[in-house]
KOLFI-724349 format. One line per 5 residues: number of its first residue (from 1); their letters; for each residue x, y, z of C-alpha. Coordinates in steps of 0.5 Angstrom, whole numbers, always signed. Example, Ala and Ser with C-alpha at 12.3 -4.5 7.8 and 13.67 -1.06 7.14 Angstrom:
BEGIN
1	as	+25,-9,+16  +27,-2,+14
***
This chain:
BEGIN
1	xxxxx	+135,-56,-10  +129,-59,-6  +123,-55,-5  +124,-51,+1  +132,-54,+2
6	xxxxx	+136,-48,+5  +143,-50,+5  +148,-45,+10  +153,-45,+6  +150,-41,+0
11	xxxxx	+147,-35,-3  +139,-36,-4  +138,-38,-11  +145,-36,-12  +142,-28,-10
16	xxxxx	+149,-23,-7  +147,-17,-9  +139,-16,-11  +137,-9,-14  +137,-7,-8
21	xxxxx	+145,-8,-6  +143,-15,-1  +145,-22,-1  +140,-27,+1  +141,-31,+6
26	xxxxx	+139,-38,+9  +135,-38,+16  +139,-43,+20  +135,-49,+23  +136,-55,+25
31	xxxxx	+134,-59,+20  +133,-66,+25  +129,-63,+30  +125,-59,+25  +123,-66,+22
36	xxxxx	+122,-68,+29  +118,-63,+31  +113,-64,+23  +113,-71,+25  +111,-70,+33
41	xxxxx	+105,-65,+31  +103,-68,+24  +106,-61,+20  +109,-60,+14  +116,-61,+13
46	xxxxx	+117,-53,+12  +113,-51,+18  +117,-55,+23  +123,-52,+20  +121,-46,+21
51	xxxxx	+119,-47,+28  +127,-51,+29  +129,-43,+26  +125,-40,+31  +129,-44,+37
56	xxxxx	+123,-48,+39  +123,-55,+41  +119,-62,+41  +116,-60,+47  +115,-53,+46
61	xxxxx	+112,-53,+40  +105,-54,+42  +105,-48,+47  +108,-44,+42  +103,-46,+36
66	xxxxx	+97,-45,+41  +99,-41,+46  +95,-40,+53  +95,-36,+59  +94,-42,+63
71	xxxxx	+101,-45,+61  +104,-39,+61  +102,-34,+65  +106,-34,+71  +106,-31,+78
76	xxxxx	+106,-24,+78  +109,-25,+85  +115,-27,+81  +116,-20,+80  +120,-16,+86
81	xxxxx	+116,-11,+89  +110,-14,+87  +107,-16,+93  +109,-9,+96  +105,-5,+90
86	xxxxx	+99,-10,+90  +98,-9,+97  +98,-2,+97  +94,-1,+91  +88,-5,+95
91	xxxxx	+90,-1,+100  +88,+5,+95  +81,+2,+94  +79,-1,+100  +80,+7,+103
96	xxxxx	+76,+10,+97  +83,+13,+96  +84,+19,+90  +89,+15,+86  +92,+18,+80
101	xxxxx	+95,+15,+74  +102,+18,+72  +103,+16,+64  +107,+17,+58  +105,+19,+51
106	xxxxx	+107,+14,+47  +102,+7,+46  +105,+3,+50  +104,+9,+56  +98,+10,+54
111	xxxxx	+95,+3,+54  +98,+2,+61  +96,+8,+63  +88,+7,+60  +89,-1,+63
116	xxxxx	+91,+2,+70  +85,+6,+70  +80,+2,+68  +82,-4,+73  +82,+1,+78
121	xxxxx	+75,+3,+77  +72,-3,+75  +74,-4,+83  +70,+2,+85  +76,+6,+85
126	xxxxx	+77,+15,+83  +82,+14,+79  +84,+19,+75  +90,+20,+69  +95,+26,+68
131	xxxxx	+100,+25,+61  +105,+30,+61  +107,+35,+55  +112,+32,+50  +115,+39,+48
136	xxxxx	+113,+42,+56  +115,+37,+60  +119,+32,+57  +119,+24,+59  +117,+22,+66
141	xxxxx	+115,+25,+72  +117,+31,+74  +117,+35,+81  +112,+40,+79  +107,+35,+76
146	xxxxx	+107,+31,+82  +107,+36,+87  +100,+40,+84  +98,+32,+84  +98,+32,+91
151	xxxxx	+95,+38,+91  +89,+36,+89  +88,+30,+93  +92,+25,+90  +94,+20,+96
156	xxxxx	+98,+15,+91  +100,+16,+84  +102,+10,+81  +107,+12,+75  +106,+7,+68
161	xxxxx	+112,+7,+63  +116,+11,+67  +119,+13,+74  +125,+9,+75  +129,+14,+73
166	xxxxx	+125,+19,+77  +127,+19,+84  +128,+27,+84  +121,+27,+82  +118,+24,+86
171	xxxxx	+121,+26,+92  +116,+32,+91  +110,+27,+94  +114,+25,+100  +110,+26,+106
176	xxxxx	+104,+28,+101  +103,+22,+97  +105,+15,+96  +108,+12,+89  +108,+6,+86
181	xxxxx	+113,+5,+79  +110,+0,+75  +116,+0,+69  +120,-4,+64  +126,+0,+63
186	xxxxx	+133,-1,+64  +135,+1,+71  +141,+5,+72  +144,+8,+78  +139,+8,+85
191	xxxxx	+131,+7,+85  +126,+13,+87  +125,+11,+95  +118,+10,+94  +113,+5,+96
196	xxxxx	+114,+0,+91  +118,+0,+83  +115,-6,+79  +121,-7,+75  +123,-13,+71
201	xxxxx	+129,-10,+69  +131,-8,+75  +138,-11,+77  +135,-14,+83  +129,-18,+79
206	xxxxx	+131,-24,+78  +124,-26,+75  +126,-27,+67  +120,-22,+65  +125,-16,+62
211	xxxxx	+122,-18,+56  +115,-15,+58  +113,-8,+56  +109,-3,+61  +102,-5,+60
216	xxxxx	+104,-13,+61  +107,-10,+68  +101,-7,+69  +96,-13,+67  +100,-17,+73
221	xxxxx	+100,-12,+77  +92,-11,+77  +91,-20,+77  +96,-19,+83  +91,-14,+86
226	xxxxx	+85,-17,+85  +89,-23,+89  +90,-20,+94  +82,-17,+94  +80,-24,+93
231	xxxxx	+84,-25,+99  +81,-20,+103  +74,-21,+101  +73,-16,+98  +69,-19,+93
236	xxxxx	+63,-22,+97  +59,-16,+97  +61,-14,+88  +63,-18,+82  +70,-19,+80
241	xxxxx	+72,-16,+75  +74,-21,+68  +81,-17,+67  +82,-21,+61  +77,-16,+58
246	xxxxx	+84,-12,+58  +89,-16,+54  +86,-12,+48  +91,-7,+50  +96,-11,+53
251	xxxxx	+97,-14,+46  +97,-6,+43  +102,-4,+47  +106,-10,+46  +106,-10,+39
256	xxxxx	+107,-3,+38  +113,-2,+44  +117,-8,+39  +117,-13,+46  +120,-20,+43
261	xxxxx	+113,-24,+41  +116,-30,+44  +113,-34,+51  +110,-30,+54  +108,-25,+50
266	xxxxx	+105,-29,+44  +100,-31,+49  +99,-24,+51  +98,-22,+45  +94,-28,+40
271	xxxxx	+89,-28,+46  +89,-21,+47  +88,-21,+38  +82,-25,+40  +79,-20,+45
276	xxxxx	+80,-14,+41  +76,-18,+35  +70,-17,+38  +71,-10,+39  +67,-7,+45
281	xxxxx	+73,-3,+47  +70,+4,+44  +76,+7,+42  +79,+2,+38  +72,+0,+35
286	xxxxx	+72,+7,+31  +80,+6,+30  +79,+1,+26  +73,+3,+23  +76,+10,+21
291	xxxxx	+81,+6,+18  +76,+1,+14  +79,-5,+18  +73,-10,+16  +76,-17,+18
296	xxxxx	+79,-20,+25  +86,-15,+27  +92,-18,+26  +99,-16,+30  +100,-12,+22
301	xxxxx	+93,-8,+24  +97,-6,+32  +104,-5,+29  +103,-1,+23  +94,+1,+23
306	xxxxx	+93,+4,+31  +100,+5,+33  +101,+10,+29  +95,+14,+30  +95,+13,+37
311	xxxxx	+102,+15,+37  +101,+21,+34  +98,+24,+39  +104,+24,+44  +108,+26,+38
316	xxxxx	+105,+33,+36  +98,+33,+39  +95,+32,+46  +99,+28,+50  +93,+25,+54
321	xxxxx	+88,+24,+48  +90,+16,+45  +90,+15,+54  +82,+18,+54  +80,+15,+48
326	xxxxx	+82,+8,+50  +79,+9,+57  +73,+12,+55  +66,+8,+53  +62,+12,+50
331	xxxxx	+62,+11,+41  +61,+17,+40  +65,+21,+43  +70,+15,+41  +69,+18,+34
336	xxxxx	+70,+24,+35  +77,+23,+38  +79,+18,+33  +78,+22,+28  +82,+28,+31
341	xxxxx	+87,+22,+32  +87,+21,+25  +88,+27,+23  +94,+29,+27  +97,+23,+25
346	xxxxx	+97,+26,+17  +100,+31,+19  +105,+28,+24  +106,+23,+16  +107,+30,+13
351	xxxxx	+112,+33,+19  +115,+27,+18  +116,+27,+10  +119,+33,+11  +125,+32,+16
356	xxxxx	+126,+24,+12  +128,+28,+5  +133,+32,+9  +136,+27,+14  +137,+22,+8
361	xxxxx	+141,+27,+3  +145,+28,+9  +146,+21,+12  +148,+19,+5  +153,+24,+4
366	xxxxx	+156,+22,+12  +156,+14,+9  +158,+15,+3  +165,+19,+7  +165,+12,+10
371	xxxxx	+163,+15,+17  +161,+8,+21  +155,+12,+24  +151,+18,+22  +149,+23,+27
376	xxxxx	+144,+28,+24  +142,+34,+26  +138,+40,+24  +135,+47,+27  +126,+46,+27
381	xxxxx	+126,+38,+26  +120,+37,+30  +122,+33,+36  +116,+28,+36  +118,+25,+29
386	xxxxx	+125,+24,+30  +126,+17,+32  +121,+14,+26  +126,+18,+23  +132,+15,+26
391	xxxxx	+129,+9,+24  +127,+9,+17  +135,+12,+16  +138,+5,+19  +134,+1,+15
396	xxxxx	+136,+4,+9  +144,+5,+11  +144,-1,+16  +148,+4,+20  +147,+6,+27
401	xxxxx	+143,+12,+26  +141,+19,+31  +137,+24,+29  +136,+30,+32  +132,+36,+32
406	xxxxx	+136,+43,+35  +132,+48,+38  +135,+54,+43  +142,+51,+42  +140,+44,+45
411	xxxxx	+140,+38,+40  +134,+33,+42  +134,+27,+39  +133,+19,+38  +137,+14,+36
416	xxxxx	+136,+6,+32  +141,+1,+32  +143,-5,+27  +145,-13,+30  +151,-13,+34
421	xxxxx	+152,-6,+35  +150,-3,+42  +148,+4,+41  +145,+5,+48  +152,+3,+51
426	xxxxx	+156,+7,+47  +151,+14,+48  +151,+13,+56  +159,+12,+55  +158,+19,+51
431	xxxxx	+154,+22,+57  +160,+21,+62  +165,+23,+58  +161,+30,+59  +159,+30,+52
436	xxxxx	+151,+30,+53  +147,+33,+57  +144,+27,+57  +143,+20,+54  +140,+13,+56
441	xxxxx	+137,+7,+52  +139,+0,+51  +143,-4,+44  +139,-3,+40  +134,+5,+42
446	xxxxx	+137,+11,+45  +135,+17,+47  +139,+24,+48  +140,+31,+48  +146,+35,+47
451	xxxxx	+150,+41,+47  +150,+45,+39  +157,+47,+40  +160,+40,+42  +156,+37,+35
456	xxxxx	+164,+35,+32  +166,+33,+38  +160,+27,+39  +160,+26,+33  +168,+24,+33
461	xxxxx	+167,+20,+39  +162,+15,+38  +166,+14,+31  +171,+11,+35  +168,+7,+40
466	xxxxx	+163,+4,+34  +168,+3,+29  +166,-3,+27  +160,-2,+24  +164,-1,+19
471	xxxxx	+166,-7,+16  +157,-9,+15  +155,-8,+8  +151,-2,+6  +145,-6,+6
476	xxxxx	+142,-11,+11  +143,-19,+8  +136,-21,+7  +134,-28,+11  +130,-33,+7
481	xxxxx	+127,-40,+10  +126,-43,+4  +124,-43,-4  +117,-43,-8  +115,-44,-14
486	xxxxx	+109,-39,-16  +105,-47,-16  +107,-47,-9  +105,-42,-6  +98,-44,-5
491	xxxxx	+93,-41,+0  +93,-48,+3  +101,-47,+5  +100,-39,+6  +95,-42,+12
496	xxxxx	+101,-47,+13  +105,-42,+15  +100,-38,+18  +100,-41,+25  +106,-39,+27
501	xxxxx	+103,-32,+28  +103,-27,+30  +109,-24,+28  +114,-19,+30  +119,-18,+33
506	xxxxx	+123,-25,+36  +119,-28,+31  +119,-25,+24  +114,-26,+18  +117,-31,+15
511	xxxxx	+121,-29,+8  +121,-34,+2  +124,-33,-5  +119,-34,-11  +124,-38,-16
516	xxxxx	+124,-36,-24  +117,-32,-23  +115,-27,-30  +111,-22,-29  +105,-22,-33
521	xxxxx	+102,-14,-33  +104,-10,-26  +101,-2,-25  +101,+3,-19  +96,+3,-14
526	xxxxx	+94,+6,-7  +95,+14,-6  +100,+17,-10  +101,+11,-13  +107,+9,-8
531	xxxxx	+105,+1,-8  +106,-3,-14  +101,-8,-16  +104,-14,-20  +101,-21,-23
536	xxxxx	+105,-27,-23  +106,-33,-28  +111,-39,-26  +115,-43,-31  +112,-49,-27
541	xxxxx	+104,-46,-27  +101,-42,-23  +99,-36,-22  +99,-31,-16  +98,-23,-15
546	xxxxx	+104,-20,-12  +104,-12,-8  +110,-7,-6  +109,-3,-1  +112,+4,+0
551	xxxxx	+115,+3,-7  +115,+9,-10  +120,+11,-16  +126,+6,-12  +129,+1,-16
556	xxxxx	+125,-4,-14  +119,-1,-17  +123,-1,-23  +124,-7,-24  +118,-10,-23
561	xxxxx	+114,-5,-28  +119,-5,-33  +122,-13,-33  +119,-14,-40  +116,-21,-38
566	xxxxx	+125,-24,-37  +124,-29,-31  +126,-26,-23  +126,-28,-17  +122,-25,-11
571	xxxxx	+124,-25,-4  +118,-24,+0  +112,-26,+5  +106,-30,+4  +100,-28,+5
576	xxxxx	+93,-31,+6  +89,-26,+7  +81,-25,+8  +77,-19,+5  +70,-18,+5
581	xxxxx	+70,-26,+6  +74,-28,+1  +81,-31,+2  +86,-29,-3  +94,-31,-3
586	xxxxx	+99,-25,-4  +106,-25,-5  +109,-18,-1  +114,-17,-5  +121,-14,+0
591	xxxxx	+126,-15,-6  +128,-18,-12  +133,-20,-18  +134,-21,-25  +134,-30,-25
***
């Protein structure tokens, strides 16, 4: 098979059932039009391929490789309502109005709601912020957080990452206060009667931007705003704010709210990354110093370093902390809530770790009874963490998978689906049918909240109408781009493979299969040992340094601490990676099998 070849027909390198029950599989491609889009942009055969996977074309390929606002940011009165909201916001700040920011507490809440703010007051504007209390108050506006808004003075509150299924709420600021909703969740039934709902997934939005999280809404909601600023005059007498100085959190947000890094998005995100590069945002800054980021940020550094830490505080902290921490300027204040950041984060991890153990034991008995989607549920789980949860038991069984936390006779939980099966569908289908209390999400999340006493029931229903999980292996097939001999995989080529990012979601790191690699000594590094460190030989030549993550004592560490030097194969990504200012090439190990 030629170097990088990835034939549709067959199992990668021959691999259906590697040491952890996966087969490995081509990522299809068109391999013509790969060659042309190499051949067009002067790239490597493999790297217009993996452009070819990825649904780019001849002509795309530019913008996607070097992606510009100035090419793909569009119009933001595209959007339905836009122009009503960015009017009325101007309006709020022509008047000198109070204006209030209703988040929500997870990243993509906080950094929409940190963005509004800071957008408002770089135009003179009082703006203050309210987060409501995960455990207290639940998602979203609620009737008595508004009124007591309108009664300290607010004359418009603008709701980020929440509201469109709001409209009882918000009812309680008619007569007192207008609203404006800039929200990206899906629309189900009548939107609130408010002065404007920005929503691209609205169903009479035909802008085609579904894909943008809350704060991108936002970011076009403030460029809207200054428009109409502009227009007015408004900026004769002052200096015009430079927004792009807020992409920084458009990409964290982005990022962490798993939105497809595609069109759009990547430009949002890739010149986002370079703002946050400088690190003026204060609270960012110290983030990323409390967590010994030295070099620039990546989409890893947003999706698996500030993420999680600015998510905890939703979770089981302070809701409004991770919003005030990325609105305020001060360093050193800066400092002091990133550290209590950091450690409600640790103890999220330690909460998160307890509930783990019991809901793996009892989603393996659920699959191991051929159940096709695992419901767990369980008295005193903390309802901050049972979505991570939900999360890693999909990964792990690739079932649909809800886990939720009881308390008072009511079950509160989240739920994580797997390709092709539509768990958000399914959970609205079970709230009509009388069967939740309440329930909504989309394919692939959902949220719920049910009745103890009907736990049998629900999960018996949603058996039924997702039956056909069941014919999906236990675990997920692994897509591979091509294959590498450790002589390959050079820095030269990892920085190849480099200029597809950032990846996440819509564009996934891509994944390589290192052919007949010996493993020359390997050792267990990081806390408590969990990462295996391994250093590679080829039969060809070569070396290369291997690492896996979140190994512990699982079957793949075994392998790759006791292969007694006997030739494998390794699936993982690439990397060319900077520290201190040294660049080294490391393979991250995802799986592996005997060659």
């Amino acid at each position: 098979m030629a170097e990088g070849s990835f034939p549709p027909a067959e199992a990668v390198l021959g691999v259906t059932h590697s040491i952890t029950g996966r087969r490995w599989i081509w990522r299809g491609a068109d391999e013509r039009l790969g060659l042309a889009i190499a051949q067009r942009l002067a790239l490597p055969e493999m790297v217009g391929r993996m452009l070819a996977a990825r649904g780019v074309g001849v002509d795309g390929a530019p913008d996607f490789l070097e992606p510009t606002l100035r090419a793909l940011l569009p119009d933001p009165s595209c959007l339905r309502d836009m122009d009503a909201a960015a009017s009325r916001i101007a309006d709020a700040v022509r008047r000198g109005e109070r204006v209030v920011v209703y988040g929500d507490y997870d990243v993509d809440g906080a950094c929409s709601g940190a963005l509004t703010v800071r957008a408002l007051r770089g135009l003179g504007c009082e703006a203050a912020h309210y987060v409501p209390d995960r455990i207290k108050e639940g998602y979203g506006p609620n009737a008595a957080a508004i009124a007591r808004l309108c009664d300290q003075g607010a004359g418009l509150i603008i709701c980020v990452d929440c509201g469109t299924a709001a409209g009882e709420a918000l009812d309680a600021a008619r007569g007192r206060a207008d609203v404006v909703v800039l929200d990206h969740h899906k629309a189900e039934g009548v939107l609130p009667d408010v002065a404007a709902v920005v929503n691209p997934n609205r169903l009479d939005c035909s802008s085609g931007l579904g894909h943008l999280c809350a704060a991108a809404v936002a970011f076009l909601t403030a460029v809207a705003t200054q428009r109409v600023l502009r227009r007015a005059g408004f900026f004769e007498r002052q200096a015009e704010p430079r927004l792009l100085e807020l992409l920084d959190l458009v990409a964290l947000a982005t990022v962490c709210d798993v939105m497809p890094l595609t069109g759009l998005n990547r430009a949002l995100v890739a010149q986002g990354l370079k703002v946050m590069a400088r690190r003026e945002r204060a609270g960012i800054a110290a983030l990323l110093e409390l967590a010994a980021v030295k070099d620039a940020p990546t989409a890893h550094t947003l999706g698996f370093v500030l993420g999680p830490r600015i998510n905890a505080s939703g979770r089981i902290g302070e809701p409004d902390l991770a919003l005030r921490l990325l609105v305020g300027d001060d360093p050193v204040e800066a400092r002091a809530m990133a550290e209590r950041l950091d450690v409600t984060n640790r103890r999220r991890q330690e909460v998160e770790a307890d509930v783990l153990g019991a809901a793996f034991s009892e989603a393996e008995r659920q699959a191991d009874a051929g159940s096709p989607v695992l419901l767990v549920c369980r008295s005193g789980w903390h309802p901050g963490v049972v979505g991570i949860v939900a999360g890693r038991v999909k990964e792990k069984f690739n079932r649909p998978a809800l886990v939720a936390g009881i308390a008072d006779g009511v079950a509160r939980g989240s739920g994580r689906s797997v390709p092709g099966v539509d768990l958000g569908a399914a959970v609205i289908a079970a709230r009509q049918a009388g069967l939740l209390l309440t329930g909504g999400g989309h394919a692939m999340a959902a949220g719920f909240s049910f009745a103890e006493a009907r736990e049998a029931e629900l999960r018996a229903f949603l058996a039924e109408r997702l039956s056909h999980a069941n014919s999906l292996p236990m675990a997920a097939d692994l897509p591979v781009e091509g294959t590498l001999s450790v002589q390959a995989a050079t820095t030269e080529f990892a920085g190849q493979v480099g200029r597809l990012a950032p990846f996440g979601a819509g564009n996934e790191e891509p994944v390589f299969a290192l052919r007949r690699a010996r493993i020359v000594r390997a050792d267990r590094v990081g806390k408590e040992g969990a990462t295996v460190r391994a250093f590679l030989e080829g039969e060809e030549g070569g070396r290369l340094k291997a690492v896996c993550f979140r190994a512990k004592d699982g079957p793949l560490a075994q392998l790759l601490l006791g292969s007694g030097g006997a030739p494998l194969h390794l699936c993982g990504t690439l990397r060319a990676e900077s520290w201190n200012g040294t660049v080294t090439t490391s393979l991250h190990v995802q799986d592996a099998a005997r060659a």
